[in-house]
Biotite code that builds the C-alpha atoms (Angstrom):
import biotite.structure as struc

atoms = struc.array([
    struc.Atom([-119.699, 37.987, 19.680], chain_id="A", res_id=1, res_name="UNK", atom_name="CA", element="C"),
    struc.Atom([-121.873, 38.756, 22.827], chain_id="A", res_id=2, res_name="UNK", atom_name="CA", element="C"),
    struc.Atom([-124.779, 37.534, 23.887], chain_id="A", res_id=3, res_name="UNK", atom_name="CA", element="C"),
    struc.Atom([-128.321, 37.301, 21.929], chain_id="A", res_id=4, res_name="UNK", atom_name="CA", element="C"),
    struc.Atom([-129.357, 40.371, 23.444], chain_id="A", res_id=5, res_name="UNK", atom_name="CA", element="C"),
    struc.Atom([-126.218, 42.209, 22.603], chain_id="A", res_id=6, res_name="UNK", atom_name="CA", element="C"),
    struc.Atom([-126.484, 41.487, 19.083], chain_id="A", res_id=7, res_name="UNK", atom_name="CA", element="C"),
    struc.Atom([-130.032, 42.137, 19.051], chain_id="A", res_id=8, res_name="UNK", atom_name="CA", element="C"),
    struc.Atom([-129.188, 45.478, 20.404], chain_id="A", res_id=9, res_name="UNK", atom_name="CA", element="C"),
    struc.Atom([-126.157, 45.996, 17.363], chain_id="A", res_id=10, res_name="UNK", atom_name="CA", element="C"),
    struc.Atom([-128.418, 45.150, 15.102], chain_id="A", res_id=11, res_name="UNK", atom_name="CA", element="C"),
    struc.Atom([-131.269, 47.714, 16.263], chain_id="A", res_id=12, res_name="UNK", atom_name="CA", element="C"),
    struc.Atom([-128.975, 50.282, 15.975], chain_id="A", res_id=13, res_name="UNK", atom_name="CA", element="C"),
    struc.Atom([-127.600, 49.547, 12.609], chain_id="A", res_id=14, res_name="UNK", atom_name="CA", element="C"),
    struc.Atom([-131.427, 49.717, 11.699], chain_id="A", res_id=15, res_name="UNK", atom_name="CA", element="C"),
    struc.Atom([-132.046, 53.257, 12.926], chain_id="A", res_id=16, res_name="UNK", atom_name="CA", element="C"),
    struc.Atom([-128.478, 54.016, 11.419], chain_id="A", res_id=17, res_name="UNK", atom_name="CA", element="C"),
    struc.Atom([-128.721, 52.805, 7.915], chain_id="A", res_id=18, res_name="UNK", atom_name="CA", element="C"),
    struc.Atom([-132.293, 52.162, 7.563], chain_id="A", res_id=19, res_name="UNK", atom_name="CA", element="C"),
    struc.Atom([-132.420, 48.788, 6.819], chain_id="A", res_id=20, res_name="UNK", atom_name="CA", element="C"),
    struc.Atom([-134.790, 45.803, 8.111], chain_id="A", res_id=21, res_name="UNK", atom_name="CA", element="C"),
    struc.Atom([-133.623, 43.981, 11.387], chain_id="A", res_id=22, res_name="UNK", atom_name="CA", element="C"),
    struc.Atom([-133.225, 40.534, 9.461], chain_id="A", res_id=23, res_name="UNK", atom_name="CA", element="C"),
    struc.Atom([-131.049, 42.592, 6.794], chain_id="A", res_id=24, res_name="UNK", atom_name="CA", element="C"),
    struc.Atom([-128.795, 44.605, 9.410], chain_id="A", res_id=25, res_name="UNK", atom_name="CA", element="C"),
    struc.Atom([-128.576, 41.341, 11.403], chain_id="A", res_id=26, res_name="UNK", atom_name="CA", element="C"),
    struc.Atom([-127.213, 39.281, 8.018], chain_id="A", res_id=27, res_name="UNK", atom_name="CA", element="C"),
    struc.Atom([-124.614, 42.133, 7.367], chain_id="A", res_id=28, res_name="UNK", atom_name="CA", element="C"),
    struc.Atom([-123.729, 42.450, 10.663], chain_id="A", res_id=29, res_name="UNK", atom_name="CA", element="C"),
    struc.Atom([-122.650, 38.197, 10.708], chain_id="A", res_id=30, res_name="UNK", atom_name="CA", element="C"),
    struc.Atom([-121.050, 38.510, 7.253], chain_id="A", res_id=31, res_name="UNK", atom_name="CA", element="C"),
    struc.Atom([-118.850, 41.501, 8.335], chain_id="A", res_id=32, res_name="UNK", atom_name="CA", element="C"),
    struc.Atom([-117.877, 39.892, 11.625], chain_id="A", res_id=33, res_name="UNK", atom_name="CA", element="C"),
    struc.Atom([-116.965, 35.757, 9.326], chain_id="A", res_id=34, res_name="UNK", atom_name="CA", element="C"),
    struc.Atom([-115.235, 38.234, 7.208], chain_id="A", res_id=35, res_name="UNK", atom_name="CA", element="C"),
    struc.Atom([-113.039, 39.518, 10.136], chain_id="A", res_id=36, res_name="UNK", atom_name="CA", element="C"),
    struc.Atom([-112.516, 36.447, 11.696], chain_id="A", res_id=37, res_name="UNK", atom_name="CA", element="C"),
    struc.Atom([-111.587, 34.610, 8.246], chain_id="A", res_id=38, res_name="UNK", atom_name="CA", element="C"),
    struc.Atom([-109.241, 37.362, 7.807], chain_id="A", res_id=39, res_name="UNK", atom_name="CA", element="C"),
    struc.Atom([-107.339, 36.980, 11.273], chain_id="A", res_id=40, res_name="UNK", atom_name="CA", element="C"),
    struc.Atom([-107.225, 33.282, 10.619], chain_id="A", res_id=41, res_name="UNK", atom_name="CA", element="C"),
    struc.Atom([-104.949, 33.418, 7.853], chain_id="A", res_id=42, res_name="UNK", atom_name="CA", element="C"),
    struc.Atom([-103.091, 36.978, 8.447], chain_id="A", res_id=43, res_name="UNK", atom_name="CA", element="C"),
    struc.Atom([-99.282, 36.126, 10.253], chain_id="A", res_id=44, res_name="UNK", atom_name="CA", element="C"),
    struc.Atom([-97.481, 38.930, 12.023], chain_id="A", res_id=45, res_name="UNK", atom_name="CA", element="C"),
    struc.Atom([-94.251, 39.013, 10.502], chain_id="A", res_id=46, res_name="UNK", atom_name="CA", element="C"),
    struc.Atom([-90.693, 41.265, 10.848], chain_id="A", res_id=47, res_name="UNK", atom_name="CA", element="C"),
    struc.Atom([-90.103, 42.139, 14.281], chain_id="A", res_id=48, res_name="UNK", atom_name="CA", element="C"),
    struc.Atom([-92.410, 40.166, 16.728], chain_id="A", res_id=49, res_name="UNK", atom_name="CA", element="C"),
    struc.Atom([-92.346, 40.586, 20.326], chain_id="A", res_id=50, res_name="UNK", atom_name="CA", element="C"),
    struc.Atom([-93.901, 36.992, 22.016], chain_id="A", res_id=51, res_name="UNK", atom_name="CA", element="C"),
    struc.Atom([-94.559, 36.465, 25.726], chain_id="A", res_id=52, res_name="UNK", atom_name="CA", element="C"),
    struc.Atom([-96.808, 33.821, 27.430], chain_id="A", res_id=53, res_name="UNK", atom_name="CA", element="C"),
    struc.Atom([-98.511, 34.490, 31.127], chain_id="A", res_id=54, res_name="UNK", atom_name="CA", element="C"),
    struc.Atom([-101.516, 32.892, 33.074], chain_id="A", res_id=55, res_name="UNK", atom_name="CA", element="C"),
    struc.Atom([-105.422, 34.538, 33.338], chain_id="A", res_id=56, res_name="UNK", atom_name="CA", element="C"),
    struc.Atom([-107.801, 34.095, 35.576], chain_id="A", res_id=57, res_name="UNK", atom_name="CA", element="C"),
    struc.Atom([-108.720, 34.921, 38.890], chain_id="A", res_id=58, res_name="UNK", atom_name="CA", element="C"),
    struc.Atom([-107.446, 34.340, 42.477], chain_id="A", res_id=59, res_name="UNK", atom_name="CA", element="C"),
    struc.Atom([-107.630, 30.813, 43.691], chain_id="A", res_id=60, res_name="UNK", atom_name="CA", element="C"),
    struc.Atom([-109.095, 29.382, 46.446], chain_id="A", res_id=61, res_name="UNK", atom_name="CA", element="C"),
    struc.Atom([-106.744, 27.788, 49.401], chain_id="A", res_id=62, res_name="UNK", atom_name="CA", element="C"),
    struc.Atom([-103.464, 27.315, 48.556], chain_id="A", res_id=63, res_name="UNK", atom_name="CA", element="C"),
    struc.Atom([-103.830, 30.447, 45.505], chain_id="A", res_id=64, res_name="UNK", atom_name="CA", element="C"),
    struc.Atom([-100.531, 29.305, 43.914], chain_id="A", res_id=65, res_name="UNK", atom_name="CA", element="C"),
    struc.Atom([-99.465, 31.837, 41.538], chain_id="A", res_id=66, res_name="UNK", atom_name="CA", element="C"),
    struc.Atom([-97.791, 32.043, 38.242], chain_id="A", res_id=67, res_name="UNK", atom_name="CA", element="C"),
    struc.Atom([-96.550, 28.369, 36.525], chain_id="A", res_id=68, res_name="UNK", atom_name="CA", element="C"),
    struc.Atom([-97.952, 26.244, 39.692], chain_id="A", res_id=69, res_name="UNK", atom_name="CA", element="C"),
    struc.Atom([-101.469, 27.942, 38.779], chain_id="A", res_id=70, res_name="UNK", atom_name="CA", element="C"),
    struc.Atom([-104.328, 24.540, 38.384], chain_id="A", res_id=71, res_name="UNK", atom_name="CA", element="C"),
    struc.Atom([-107.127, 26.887, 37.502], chain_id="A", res_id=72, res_name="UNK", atom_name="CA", element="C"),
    struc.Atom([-105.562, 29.552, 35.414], chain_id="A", res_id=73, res_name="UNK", atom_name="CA", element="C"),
    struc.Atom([-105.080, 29.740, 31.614], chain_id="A", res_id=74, res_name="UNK", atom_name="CA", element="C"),
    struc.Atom([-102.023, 30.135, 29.424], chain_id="A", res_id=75, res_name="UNK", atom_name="CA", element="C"),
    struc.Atom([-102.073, 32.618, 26.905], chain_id="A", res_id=76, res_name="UNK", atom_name="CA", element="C"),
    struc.Atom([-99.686, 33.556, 24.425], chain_id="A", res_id=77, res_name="UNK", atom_name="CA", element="C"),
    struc.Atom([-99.330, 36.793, 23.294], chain_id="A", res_id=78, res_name="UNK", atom_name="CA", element="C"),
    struc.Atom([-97.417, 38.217, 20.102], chain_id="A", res_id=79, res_name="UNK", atom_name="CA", element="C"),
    struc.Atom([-97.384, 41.889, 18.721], chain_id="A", res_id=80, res_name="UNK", atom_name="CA", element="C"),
    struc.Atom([-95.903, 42.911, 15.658], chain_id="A", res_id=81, res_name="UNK", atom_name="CA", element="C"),
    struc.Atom([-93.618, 46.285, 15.723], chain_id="A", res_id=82, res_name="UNK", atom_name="CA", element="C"),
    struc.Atom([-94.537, 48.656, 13.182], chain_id="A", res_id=83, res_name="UNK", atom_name="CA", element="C"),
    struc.Atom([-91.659, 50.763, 13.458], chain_id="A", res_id=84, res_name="UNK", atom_name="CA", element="C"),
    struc.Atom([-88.961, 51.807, 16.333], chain_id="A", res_id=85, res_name="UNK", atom_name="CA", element="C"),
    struc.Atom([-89.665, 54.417, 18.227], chain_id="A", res_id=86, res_name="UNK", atom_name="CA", element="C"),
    struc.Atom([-87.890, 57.404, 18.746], chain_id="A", res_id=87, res_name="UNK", atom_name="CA", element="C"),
    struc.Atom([-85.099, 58.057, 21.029], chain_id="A", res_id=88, res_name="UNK", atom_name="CA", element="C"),
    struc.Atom([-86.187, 57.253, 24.351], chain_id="A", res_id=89, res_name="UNK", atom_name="CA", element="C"),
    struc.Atom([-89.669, 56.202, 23.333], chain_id="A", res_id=90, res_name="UNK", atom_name="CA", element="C"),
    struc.Atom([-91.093, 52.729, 23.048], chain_id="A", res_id=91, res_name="UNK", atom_name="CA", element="C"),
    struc.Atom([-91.389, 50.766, 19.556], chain_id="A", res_id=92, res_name="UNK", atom_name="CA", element="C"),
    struc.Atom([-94.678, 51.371, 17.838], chain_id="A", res_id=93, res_name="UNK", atom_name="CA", element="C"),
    struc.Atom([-96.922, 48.197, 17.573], chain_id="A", res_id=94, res_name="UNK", atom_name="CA", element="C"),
    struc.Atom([-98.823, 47.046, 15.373], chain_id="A", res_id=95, res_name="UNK", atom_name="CA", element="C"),
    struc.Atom([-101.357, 43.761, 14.924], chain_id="A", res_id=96, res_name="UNK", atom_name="CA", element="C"),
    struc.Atom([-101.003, 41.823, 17.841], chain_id="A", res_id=97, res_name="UNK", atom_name="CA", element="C"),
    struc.Atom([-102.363, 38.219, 18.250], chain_id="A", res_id=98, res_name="UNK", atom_name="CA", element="C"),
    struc.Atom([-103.601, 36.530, 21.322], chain_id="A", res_id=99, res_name="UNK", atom_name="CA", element="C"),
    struc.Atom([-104.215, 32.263, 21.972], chain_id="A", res_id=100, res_name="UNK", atom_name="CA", element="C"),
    struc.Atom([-104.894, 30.011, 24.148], chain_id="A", res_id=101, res_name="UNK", atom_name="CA", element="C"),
    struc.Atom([-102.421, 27.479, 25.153], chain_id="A", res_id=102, res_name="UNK", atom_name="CA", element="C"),
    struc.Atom([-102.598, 24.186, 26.706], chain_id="A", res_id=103, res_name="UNK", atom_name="CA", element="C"),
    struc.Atom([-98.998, 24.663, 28.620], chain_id="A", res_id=104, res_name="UNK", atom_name="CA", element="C"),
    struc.Atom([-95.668, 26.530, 28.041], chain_id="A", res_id=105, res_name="UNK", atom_name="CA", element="C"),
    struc.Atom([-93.925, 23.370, 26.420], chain_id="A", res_id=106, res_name="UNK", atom_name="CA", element="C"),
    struc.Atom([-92.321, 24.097, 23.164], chain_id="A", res_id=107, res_name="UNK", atom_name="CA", element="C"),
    struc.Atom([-94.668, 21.779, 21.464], chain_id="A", res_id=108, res_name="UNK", atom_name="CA", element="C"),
    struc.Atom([-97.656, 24.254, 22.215], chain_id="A", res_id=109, res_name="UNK", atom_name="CA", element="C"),
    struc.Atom([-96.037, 27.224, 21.788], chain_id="A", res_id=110, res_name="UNK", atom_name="CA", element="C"),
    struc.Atom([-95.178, 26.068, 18.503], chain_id="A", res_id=111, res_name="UNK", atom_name="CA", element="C"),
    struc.Atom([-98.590, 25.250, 17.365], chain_id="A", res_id=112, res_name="UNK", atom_name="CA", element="C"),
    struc.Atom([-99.554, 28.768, 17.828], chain_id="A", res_id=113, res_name="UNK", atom_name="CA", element="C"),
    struc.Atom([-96.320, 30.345, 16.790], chain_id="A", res_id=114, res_name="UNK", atom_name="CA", element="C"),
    struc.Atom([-97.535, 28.584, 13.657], chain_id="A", res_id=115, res_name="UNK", atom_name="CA", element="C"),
    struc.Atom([-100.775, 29.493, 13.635], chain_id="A", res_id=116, res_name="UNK", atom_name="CA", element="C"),
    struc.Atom([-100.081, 33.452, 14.072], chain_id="A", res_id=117, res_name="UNK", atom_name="CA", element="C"),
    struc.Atom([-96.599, 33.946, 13.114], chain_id="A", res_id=118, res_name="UNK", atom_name="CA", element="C"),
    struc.Atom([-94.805, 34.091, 9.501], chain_id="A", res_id=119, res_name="UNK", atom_name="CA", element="C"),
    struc.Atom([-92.040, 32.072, 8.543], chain_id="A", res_id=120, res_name="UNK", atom_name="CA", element="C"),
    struc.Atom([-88.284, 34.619, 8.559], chain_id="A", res_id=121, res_name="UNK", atom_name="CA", element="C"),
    struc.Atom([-89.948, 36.934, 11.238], chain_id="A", res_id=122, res_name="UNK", atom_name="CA", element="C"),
    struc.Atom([-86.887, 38.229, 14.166], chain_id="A", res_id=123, res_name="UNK", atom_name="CA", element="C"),
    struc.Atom([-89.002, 37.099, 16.959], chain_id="A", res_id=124, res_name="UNK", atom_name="CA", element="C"),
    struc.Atom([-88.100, 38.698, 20.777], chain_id="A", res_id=125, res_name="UNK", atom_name="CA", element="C"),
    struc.Atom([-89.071, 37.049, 24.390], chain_id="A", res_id=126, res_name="UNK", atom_name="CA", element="C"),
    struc.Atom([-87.960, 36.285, 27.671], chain_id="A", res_id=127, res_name="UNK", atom_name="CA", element="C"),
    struc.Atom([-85.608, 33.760, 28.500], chain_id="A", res_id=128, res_name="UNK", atom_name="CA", element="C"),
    struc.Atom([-88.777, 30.976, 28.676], chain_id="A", res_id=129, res_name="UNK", atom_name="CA", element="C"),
    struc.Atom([-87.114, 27.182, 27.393], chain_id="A", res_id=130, res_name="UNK", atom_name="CA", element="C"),
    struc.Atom([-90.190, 26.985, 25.454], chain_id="A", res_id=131, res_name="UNK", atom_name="CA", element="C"),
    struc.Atom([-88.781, 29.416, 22.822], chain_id="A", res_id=132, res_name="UNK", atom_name="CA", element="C"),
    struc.Atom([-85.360, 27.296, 22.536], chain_id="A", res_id=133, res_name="UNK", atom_name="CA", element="C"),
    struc.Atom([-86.002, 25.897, 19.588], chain_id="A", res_id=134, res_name="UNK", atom_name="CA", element="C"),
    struc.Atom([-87.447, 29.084, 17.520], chain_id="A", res_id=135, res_name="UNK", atom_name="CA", element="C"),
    struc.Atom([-84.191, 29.214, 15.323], chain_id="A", res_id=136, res_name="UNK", atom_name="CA", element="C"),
    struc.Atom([-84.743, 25.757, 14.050], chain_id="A", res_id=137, res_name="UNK", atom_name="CA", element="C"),
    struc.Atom([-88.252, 26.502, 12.536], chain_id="A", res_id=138, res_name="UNK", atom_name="CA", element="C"),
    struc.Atom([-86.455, 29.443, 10.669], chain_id="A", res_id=139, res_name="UNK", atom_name="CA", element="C"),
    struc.Atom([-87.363, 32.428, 12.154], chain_id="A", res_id=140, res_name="UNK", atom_name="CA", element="C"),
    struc.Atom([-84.200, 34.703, 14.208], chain_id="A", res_id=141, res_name="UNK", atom_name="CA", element="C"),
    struc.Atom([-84.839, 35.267, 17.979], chain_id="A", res_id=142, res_name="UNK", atom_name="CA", element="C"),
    struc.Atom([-83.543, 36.876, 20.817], chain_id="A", res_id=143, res_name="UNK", atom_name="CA", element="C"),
    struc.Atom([-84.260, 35.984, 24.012], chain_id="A", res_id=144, res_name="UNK", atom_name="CA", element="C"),
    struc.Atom([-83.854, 38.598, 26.944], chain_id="A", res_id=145, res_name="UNK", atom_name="CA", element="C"),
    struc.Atom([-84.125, 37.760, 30.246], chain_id="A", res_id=146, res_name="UNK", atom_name="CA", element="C"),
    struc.Atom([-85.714, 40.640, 31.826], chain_id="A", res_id=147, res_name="UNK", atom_name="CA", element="C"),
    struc.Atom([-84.772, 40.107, 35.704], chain_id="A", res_id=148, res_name="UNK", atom_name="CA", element="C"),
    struc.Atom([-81.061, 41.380, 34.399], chain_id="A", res_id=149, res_name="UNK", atom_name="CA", element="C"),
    struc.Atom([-82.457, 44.572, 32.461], chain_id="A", res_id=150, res_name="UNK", atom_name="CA", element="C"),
    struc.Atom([-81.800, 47.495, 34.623], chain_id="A", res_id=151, res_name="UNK", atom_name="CA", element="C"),
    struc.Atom([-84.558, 48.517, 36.631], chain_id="A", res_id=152, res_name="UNK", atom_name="CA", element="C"),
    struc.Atom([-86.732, 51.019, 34.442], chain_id="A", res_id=153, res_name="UNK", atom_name="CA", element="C"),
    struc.Atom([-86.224, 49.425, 30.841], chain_id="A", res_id=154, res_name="UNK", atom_name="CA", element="C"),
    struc.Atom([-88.461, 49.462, 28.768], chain_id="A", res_id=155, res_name="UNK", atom_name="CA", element="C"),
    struc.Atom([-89.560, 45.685, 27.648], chain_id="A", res_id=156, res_name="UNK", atom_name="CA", element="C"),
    struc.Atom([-92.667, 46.387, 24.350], chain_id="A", res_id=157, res_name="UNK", atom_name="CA", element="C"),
    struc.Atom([-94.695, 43.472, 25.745], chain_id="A", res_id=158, res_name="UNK", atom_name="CA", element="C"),
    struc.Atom([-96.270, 44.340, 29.227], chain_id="A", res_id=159, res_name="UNK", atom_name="CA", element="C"),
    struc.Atom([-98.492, 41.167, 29.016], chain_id="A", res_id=160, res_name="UNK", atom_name="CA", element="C"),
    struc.Atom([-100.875, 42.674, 31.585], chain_id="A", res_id=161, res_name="UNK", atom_name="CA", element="C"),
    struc.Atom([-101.443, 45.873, 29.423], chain_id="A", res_id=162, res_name="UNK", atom_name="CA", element="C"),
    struc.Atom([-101.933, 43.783, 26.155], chain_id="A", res_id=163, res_name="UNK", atom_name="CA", element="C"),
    struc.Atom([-104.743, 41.883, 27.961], chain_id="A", res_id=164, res_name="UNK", atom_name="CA", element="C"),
    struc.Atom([-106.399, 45.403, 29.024], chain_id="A", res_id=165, res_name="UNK", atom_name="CA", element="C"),
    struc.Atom([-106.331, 46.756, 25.478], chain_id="A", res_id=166, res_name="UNK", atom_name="CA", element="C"),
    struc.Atom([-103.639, 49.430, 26.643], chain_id="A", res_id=167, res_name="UNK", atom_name="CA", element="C"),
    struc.Atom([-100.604, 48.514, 24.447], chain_id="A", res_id=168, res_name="UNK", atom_name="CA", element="C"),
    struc.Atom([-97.448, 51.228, 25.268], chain_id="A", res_id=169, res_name="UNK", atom_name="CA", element="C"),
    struc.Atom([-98.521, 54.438, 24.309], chain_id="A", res_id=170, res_name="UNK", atom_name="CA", element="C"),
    struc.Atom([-95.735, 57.148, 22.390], chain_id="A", res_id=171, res_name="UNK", atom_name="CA", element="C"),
])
């Protein structure tokens, strides 16, 4: 949501746009944004789901273990829907995608937000990650690809980095 001052700002500017009070722009401004986030807490990407999982947050200090021995890094799932394939040559077209906090890469909270985020009968895609063993049993199809052994230059939807950035694959 940003800070007091950033919404202060929002809501200055809807004034001047619309020409409404600051109390009223401020009131529409929380209703549209409960209305967005009650919307995203019951919507489920469904079909053809790419999933991934990775660790943010910044370098560490001393002994700056990287990737799964991380201490002071987050786990974050990440799953985006594809709209449609794409053409030959070209990367699928995404859609929604859906981001979470995790409290490890165990199956039991990958679940929990596969859950959350994910519908029921979706053909879910990831890397070769244990945690995603179990997907089949909680009825959804996956495929797991293990993306050391793609040849060097395939294309993989997910790019967890660029999903973070807000720079999903472009056609």
């Amino acid at each position: 949501m940003g800070t007091k001052r950033g919404v202060k700002r929002s809501s200055m500017l809807t004034v001047q746009e619309i020409g409404v009070s600051y109390p009223t722009a401020w009131l529409m401004q929380h209703k549209i944004r409960k209305a967005m986030q009650d919307r995203d807490r019951r919507y489920r990407l469904s079909g053809l789901v790419e999933l991934d999982e990775g660790y943010v947050g910044g370098a560490e200090e001393g002994s700056g273990r990287r990737g799964r021995g991380a201490k002071s890094k987050s786990v974050v799932a990440v799953a985006v829907e594809q709209r449609a394939a794409g053409q030959a040559g070209r990367p699928p077209i995404p859609g929604f995608a859906a981001l979470g906090v995790v409290a490890n890469t165990a199956s039991a909270s990958l679940d929990e937000f596969l859950g959350a985020k994910i519908a029921i009968g979706s053909h879910i895609l990831s890397d070769g990650w244990r945690g995603y063993r179990k997907l089949e049993q909680k009825g959804s199809a996956h495929t797991a690809t293990v993306l050391s052994k793609l040849p060097l230059g395939a294309y993989h939807a997910l790019e967890f980095e660029a999903v973070l950035a807000g720079a999903l694959p472009q056609s």
